[in-house]
C-alpha positions in Angstrom: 0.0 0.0 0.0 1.4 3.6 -1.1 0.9 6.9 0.6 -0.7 9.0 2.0 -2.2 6.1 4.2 -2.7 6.6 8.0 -0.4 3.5 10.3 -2.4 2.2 13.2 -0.4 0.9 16.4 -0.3 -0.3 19.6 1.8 1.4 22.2 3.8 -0.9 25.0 1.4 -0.1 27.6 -1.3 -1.5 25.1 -2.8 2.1 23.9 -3.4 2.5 20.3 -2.6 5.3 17.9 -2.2 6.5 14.8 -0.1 8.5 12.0 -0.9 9.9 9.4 1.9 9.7 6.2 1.8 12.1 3.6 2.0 10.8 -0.4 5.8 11.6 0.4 6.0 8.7 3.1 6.6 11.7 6.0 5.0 11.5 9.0 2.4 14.8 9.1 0.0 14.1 12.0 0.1 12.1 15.4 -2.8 11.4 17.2 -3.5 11.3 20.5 -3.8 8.0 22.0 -6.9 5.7 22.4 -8.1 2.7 24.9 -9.3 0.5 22.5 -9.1 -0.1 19.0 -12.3 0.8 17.9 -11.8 4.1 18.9 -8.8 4.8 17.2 -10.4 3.5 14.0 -13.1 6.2 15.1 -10.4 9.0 15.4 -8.6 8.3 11.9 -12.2 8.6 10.4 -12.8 12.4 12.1 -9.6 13.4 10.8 -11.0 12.5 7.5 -14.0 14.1 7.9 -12.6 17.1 9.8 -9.4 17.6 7.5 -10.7 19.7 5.1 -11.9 22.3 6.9 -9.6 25.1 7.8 -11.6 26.3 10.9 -10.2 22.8 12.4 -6.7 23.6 12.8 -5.7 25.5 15.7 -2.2 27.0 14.2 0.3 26.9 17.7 3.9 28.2 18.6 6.0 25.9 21.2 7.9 27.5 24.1 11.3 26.5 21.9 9.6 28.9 18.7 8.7 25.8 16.8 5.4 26.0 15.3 3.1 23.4 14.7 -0.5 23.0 14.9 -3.5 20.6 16.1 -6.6 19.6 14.4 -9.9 19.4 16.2 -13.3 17.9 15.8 -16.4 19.6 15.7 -16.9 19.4 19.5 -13.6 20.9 20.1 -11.3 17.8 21.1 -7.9 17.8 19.7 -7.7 14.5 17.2 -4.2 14.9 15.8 -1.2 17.0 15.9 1.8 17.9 14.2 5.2 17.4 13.5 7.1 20.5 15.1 8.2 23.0 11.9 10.6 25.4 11.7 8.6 28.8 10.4 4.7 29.4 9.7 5.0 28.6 6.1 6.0 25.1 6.6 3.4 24.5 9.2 0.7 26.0 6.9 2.4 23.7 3.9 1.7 20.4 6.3 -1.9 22.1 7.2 -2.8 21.8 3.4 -1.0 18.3 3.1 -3.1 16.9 5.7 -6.1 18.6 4.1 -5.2 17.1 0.7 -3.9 14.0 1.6 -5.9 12.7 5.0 -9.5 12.4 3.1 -8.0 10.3 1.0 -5.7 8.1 2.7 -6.1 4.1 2.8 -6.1 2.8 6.5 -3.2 0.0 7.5 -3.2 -1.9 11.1 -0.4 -2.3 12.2 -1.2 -3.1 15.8 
């Protein structure tokens, strides 16, 4: 399976999670992590249905000046975030790769 796909796994205290992979194989979201299974299958599906929105993204500056961003569902919970980038253009350029690439994306478990 080619990109962009979105990797589920299984952490070693038995949470799952998942990435998101842009066409260029590149990591470009992280999600938060989940209980069960189900419900990470659940959050890779709101990022698809969320991602191509731009009032989802919540555009963010770390305390180190790194900027990233996090993307949020309709209620307001935070369902991925970034990678850390080094200016606002680059941050914006992996906002509109996650909004081309995540509605898209095939779905591989890897858990």
């Amino acid at each position: 399976m080619g990109f962009p796909k979105f990797i589920i796994r299984k952490s070693s205290n038995n949470l799952f999670y998942f990435n998101l992979y842009a066409v260029n194989g590149v990591v470009i979201l992280n999600s938060e992590t989940y209980t069960t299974k189900q419900n990470c299958i659940g959050g890779v599906a709101s990022v698809k249905v969320h991602a191509p929105f731009d009032n989802n993204y919540v555009r963010k500056v770390a305390s180190n000046g790194q900027y990233y961003f996090n993307i949020k569902a309709t209620n307001g919970e935070v369902i991925g975030t970034s990678e850390m980038y080094n200016s606002s253009q680059a941050r914006d350029n992996g906002i509109n790769a996650v909004k081309r690439d995540a509605p898209i994306a095939d779905t591989e478990d890897n858990s």
